[in-house]
C-alpha positions in Angstrom: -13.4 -13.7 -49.6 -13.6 -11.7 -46.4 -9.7 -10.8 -46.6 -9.8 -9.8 -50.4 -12.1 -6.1 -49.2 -10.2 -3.3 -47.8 -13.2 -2.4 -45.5 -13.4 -5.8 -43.5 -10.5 -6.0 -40.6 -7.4 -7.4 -41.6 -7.3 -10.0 -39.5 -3.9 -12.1 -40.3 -2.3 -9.1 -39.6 -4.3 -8.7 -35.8 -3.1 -12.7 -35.0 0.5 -12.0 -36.2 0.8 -9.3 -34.0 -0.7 -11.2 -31.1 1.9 -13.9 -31.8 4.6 -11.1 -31.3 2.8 -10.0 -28.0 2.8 -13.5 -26.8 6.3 -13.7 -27.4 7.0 -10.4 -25.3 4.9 -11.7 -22.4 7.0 -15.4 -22.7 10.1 -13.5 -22.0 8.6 -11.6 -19.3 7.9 -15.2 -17.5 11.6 -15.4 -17.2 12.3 -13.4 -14.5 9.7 -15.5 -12.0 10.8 -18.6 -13.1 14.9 -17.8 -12.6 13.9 -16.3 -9.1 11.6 -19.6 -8.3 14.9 -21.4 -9.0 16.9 -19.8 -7.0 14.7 -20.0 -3.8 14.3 -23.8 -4.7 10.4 -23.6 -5.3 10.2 -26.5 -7.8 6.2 -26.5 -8.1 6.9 -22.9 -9.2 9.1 -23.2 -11.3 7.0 -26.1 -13.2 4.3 -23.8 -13.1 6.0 -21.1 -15.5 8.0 -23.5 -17.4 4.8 -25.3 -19.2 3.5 -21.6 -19.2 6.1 -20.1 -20.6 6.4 -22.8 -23.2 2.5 -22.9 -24.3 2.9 -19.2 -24.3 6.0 -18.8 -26.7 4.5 -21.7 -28.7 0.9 -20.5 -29.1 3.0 -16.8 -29.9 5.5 -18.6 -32.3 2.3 -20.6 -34.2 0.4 -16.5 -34.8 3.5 -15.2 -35.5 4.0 -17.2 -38.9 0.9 -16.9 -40.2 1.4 -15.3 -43.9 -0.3 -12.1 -44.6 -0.6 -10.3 -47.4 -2.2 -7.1 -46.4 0.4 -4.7 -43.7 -2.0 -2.3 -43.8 -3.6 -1.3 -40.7 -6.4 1.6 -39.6 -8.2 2.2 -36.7 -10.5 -0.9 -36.6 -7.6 -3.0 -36.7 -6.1 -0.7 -33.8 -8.9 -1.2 -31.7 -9.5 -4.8 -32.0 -5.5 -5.6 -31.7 -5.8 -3.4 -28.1 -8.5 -5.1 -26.8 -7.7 -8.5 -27.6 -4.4 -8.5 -26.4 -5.3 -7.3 -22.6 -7.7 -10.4 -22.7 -5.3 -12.7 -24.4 -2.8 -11.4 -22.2 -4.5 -12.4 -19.4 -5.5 -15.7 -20.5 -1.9 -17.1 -20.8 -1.1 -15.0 -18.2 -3.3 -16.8 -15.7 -1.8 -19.8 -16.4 0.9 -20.0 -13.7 -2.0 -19.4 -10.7 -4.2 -22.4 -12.6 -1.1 -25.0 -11.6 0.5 -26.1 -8.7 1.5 -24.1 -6.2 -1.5 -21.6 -6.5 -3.9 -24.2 -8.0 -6.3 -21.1 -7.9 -10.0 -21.4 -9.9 -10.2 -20.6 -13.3 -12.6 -17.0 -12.3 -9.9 -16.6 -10.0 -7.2 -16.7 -11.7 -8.0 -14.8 -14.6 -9.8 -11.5 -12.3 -5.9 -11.5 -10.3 -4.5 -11.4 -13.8 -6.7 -8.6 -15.4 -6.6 -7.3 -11.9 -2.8 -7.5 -12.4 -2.3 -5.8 -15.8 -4.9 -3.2 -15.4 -2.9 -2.2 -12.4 -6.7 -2.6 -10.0 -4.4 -4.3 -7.5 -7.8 -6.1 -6.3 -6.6 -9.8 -5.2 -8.5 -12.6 -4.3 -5.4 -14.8 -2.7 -5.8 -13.7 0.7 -2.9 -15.2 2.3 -0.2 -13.7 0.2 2.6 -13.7 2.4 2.5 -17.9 1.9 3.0 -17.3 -2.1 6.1 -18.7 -3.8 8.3 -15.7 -4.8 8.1 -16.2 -8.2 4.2 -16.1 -8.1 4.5 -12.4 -6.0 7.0 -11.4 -8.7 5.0 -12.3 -11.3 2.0 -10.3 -9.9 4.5 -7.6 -9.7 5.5 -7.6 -13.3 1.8 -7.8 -14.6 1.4 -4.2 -12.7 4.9 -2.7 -14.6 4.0 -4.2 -18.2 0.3 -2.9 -18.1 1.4 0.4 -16.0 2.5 2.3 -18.6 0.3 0.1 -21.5 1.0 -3.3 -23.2 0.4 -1.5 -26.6 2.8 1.0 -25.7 5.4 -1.2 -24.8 5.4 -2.8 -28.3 5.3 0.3 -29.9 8.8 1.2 -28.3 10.3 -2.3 -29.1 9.2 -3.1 -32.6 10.3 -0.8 -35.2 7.6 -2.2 -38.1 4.9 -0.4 -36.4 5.8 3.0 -36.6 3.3 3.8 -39.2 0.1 5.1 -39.5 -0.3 1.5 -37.5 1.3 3.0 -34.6 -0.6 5.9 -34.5 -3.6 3.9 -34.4 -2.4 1.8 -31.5 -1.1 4.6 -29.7 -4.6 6.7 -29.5 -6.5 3.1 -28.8 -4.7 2.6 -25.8 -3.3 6.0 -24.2 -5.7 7.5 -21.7 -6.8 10.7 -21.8 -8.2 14.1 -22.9 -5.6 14.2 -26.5 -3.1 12.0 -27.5 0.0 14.3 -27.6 3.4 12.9 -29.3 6.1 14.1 -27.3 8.3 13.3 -30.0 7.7 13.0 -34.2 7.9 9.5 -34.4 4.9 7.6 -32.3 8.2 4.9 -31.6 10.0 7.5 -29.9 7.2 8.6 -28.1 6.9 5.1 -26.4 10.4 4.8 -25.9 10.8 8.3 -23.7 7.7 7.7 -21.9 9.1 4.0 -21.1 12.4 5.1 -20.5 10.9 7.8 -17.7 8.6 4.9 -16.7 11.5 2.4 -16.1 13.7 5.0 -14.7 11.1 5.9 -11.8 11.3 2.3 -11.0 14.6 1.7 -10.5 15.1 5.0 -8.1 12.1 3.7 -6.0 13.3 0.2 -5.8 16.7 1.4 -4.5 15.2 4.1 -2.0 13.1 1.1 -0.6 16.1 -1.1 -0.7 18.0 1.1 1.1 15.4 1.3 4.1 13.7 -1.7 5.3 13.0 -4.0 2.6 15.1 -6.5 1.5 15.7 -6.6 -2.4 12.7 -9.0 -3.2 10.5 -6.7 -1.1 11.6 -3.4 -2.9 11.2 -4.6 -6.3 7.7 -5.5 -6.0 6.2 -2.9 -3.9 8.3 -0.6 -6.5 6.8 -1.5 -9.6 3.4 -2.1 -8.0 3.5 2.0 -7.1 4.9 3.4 -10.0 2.4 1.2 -11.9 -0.2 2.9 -8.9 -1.4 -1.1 -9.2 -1.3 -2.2 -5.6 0.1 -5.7 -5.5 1.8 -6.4 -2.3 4.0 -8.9 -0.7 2.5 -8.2 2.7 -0.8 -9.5 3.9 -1.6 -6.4 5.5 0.1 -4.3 2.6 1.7 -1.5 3.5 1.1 -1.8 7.4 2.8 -5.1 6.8 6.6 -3.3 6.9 5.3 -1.0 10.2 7.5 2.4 8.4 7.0 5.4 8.0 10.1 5.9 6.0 8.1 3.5 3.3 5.4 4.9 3.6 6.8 8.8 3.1 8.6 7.6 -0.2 6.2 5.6 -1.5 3.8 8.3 -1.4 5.7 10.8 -2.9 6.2 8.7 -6.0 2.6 7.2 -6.1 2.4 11.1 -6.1 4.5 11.5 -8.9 3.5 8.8 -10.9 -0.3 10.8 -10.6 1.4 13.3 -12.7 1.1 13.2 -16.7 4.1 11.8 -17.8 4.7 13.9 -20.6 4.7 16.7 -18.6 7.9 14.9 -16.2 9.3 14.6 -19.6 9.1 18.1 -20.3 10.2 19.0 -16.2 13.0 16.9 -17.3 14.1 18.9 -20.1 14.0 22.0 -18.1 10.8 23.3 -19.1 9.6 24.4 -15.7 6.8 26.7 -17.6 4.5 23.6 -18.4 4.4 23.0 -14.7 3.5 26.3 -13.6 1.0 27.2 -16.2 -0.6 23.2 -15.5 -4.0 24.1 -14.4 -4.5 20.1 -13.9 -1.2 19.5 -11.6 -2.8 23.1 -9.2 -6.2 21.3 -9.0 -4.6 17.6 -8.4 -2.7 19.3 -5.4 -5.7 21.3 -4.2 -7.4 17.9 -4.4 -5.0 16.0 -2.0 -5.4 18.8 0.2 -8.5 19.6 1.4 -8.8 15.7 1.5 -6.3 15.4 3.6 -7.9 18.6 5.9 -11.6 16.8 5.6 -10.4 13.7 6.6 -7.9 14.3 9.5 -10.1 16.8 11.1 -13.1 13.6 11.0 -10.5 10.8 11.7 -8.8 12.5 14.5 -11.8 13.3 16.6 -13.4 10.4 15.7 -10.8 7.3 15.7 -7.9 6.4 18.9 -5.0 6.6 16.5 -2.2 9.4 17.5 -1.7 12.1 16.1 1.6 10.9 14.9 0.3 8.3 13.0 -2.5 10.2 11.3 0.1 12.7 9.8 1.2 10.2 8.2 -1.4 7.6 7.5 -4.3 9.8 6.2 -2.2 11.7 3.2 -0.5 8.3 2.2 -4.2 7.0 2.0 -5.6 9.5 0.2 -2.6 9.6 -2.2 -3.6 5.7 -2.6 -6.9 6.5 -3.2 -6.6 9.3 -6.0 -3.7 7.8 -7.5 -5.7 4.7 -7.9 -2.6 2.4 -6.2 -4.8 0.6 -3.9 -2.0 0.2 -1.0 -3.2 0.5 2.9 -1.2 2.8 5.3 -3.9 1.9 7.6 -6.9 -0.2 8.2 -9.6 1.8 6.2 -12.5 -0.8 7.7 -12.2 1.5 11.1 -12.5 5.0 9.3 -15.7 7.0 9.8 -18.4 6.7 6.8 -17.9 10.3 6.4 -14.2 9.4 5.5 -15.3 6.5 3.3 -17.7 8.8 1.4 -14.5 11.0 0.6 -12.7 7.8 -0.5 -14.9 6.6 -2.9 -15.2 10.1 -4.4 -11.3 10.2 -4.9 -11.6 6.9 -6.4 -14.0 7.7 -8.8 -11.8 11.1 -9.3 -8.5 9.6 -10.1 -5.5 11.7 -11.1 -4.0 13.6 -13.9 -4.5 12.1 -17.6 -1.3 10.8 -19.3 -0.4 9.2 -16.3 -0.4 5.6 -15.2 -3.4 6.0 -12.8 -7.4 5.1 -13.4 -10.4 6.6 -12.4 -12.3 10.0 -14.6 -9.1 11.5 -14.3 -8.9 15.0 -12.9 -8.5 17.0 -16.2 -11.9 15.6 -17.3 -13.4 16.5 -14.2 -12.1 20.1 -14.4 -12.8 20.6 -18.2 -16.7 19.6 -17.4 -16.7 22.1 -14.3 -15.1 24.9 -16.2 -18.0 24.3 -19.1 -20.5 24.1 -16.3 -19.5 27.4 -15.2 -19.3 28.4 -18.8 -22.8 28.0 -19.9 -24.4 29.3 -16.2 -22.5 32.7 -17.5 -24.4 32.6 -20.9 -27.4 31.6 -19.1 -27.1 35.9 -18.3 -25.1 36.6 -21.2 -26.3 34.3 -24.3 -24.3 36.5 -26.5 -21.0 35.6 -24.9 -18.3 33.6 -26.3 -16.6 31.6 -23.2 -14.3 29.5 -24.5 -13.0 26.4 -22.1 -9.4 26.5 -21.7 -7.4 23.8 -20.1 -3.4 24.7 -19.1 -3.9 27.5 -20.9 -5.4 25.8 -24.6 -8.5 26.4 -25.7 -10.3 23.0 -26.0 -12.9 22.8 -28.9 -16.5 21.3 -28.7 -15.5 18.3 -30.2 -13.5 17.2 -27.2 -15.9 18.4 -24.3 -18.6 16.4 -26.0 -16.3 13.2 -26.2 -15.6 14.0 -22.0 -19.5 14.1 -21.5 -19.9 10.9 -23.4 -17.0 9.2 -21.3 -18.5 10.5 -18.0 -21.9 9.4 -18.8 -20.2 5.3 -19.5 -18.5 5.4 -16.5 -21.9 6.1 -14.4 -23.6 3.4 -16.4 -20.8 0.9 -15.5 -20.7 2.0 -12.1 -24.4 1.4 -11.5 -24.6 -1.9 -13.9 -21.5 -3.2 -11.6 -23.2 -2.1 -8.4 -26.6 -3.8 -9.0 -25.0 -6.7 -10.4 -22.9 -7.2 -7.2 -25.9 -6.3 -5.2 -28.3 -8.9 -6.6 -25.2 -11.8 -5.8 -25.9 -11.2 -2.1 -23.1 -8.4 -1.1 -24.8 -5.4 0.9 -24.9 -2.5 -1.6 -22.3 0.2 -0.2 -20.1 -2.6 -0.3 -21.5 -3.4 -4.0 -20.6 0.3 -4.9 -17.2 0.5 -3.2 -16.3 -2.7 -5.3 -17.3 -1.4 -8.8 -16.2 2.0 -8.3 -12.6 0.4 -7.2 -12.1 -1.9 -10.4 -14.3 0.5 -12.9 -11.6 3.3 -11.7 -8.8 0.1 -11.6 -8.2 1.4 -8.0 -8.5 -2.1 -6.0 -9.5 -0.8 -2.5 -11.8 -3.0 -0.6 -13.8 -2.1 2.0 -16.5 -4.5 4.5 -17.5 -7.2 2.2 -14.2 -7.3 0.3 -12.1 -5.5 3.2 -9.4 -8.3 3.4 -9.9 -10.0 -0.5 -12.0 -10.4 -3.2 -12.2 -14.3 -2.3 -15.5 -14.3 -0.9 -17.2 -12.9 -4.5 -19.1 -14.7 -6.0 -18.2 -16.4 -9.5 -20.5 -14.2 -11.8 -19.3 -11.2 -9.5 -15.7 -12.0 -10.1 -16.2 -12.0 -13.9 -18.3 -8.9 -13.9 -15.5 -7.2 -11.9 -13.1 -8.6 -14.3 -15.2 -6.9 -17.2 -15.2 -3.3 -15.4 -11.3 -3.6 -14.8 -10.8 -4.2 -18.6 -13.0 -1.2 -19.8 -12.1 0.8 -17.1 -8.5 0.5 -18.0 -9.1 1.6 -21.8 -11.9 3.9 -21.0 -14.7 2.1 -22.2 -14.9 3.3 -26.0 -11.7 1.4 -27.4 -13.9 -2.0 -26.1 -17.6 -0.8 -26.6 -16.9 0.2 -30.1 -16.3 -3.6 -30.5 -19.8 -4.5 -29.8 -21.1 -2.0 -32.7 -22.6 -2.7 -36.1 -21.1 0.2 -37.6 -17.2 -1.8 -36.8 -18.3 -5.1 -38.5 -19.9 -3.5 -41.5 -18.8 -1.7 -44.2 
């Protein structure tokens, strides 16, 4: 029998744990459908009522599945990831399939992935005519996939704080290394959601306290510390006409750049890991000279004051590294010189361990540090140079791994490109769109300036398909598609 060997994937163990996820995502449909209620939006509320009961009944039906076999190693870590960001989607798509949204079924499934990969790429492009419990639900996908689905269960459920949780927590976690910021991989998740959450609640009041009303400031909130993109404003942030908004929300898409396990560790007073952060000096240089490059090109080149440009261009390119997707300003009007920038900060994306997407910047300076590395033993062959990154060596092992991630995220890049290119759209548009969901950044620009509406169905599923592997950087879903993870 194919559950009696050890070396085939446990999978009752995979479906029972999906029926627990399910169950998690059935009381996350809660909050939209209490808030439908209360602004008397029956279709809405219909809408996540049957959802939210297929949802906790499909969850309830895996969850009681009988298995015999606990056990659970890294295939079952990466297949449990990847299926439940699809399966999440799939139920969570649910509400924009039924009345009020009554969206297509491409549709609605690429603004669900686009939700919980945090892309912020829509294809609803009159949002501001959305029942609230539709924009707060769109809002919610961004804060439960912002800091990682998998992550989320790992602070809540106590059962997987095994070897299990180990396995889940290096499947999902972005970055360079996996570092535990605390012994037990449950505790982990808990401080990094507890710093996550608590980021939230400052920015919603902040933004409560300015313009926005409450409804307002809790989505755009969880949208930025999420760096997802999800508005409630047509026109995004231009929408609210604020600086004030668009000062603080910087600063915490900013923020929310930043590894969070190095807040953690700013948190506990250890000011020494930011100063000796060779990442967090480079993601500030970054931002800088972008913001020099730019201004200099968009102030001799656009009308807009100088006023506005202060503040316009750094929220912009804050949007645009941090992979948050939000518009200070209409991009469409910027010089191609600009745009070239843009998409290269998009591709760039911030610090690792953070809730951003893109290469991320510690990759980008551990392959220029080799680069410069092997042109000094191209002199000095004798020499040992080893990299260092915040002050660690970094062995081969993990360089190689880097160059190996860079070289899938080109592939993806141009596969996505061409794809999008042969369905009709003019290929700088094509790139622009599969850098922006391969790097879950959801910026559009000409062709999908305003929304993704106007792609075309296979374009919308290939999009869909770079958001996913783009969110858990490629391997943790290629590996799937192996011979070597079916056999023995």
């Amino acid at each position: 029998m194919i559950f009696a060997k050890r070396n085939i994937v446990n999978l009752p163990i995979i479906f029972k744990l999906l029926g627990l996820l399910l169950l998690i995502e059935a009381v996350f449909m809660l909050p939209p459908l209490f808030v439908s209620w209360g602004y008397g939006e029956i279709d809405t509320v219909k809408a996540f009522a049957i959802t939210l009961a297929i949802t906790a009944g499909c969850g309830s039906l895996a969850f009681m599945i009988p298995i015999r076999n606990r056990d659970m190693g890294k295939r079952e870590g990466f297949l449990l990831t990847g299926l439940t960001w699809v399966v999440f989607s799939i139920f969570g798509m649910i509400p924009f399939l039924l009345e009020p949204c009554k969206l297509p079924l491409e549709d609605a499934f690429f603004e669900t992935m686009s939700g919980l990969t945090t892309t912020g790429a829509s294809v609803i492009s009159e949002i501001e005519s959305q029942s609230h419990g539709i924009l707060l639900w769109r809002a919610i996908t961004h804060f439960i996939g912002g800091m990682g689905i998998i992550l989320f269960t790992l602070a809540v459920i106590p059962m997987l704080n095994k070897q299990s949780g180990l396995q889940l927590f290096n499947a999902e976690v972005t970055g360079l290394t996996h570092e535990k910021i605390r012994p037990r991989v449950s505790h982990t998740a808990k401080t990094l959601w507890s710093i996550y959450t608590a980021l939230n609640i400052v920015l919603i009041l902040l933004l409560w306290i300015g313009p926005m009303d409450w409804f307002d400031a809790l989505c755009q909130g969880m949208s930025t510390i999420a760096t997802g993109g999800f508005s409630t404003k047509n026109a995004s942030v231009i929408g609210f006409d604020s600086n004030y908004v668009k000062i603080v929300m910087c600063v915490f898409m900013f923020l929310a750049g930043i590894s969070f396990t190095l807040i953690y560790r700013i948190s506990k007073g250890d000011i020494k890991s930011l100063i000796k952060s060779d990442v967090v000096r480079y993601y500030l240089f970054v931002i800088v000279i972008a913001v020099i490059i730019i201004g200099t090109i968009e102030y001799f080149q656009s009308d807009e004051p100088l006023s506005r440009l202060i503040v316009d261009i750094p929220f912009q390119i804050v949007s645009a590294l941090t992979s948050s997707g939000f518009n200070a300003t209409d991009i469409n009007l910027w010089h191609h010189g600009s745009m070239v920038i843009v998409i290269v900060l998009m591709a760039m994306g911030a610090c690792a361990g953070s809730t951003t997407g893109g290469i991320k910047i510690d990759r980008i300076v551990l392959i220029c540090k080799t680069l410069r590395n092997e042109l000094y033993r191209v002199l000095f062959p004798n020499t040992i140079t080893p990299v260092r990154i915040n002050g660690k060596i970094v062995n081969n092992e993990i360089i190689v791994k880097v160059i190996a991630f860079m070289a899938l995220y080109v592939i993806f890049f141009l596969i996505g490109s061409v794809l999008l290119s042969l369905s009709g759209i003019p290929m700088f548009d094509s790139m622009f769109a599969s850098v922006s969901c391969v790097s879950n950044n959801g910026l559009g620009f000409g062709f999908t300036g305003s929304s993704f509406a106007s792609i075309s169905v296979l374009g919308k599923w290939v999009l869909s398909a770079l958001m996913l592997v783009g969110r858990l950087e490629f391997f943790t879903i290629i590996i799937l598609f192996t011979r070597s993870f079916w056999s023995k």
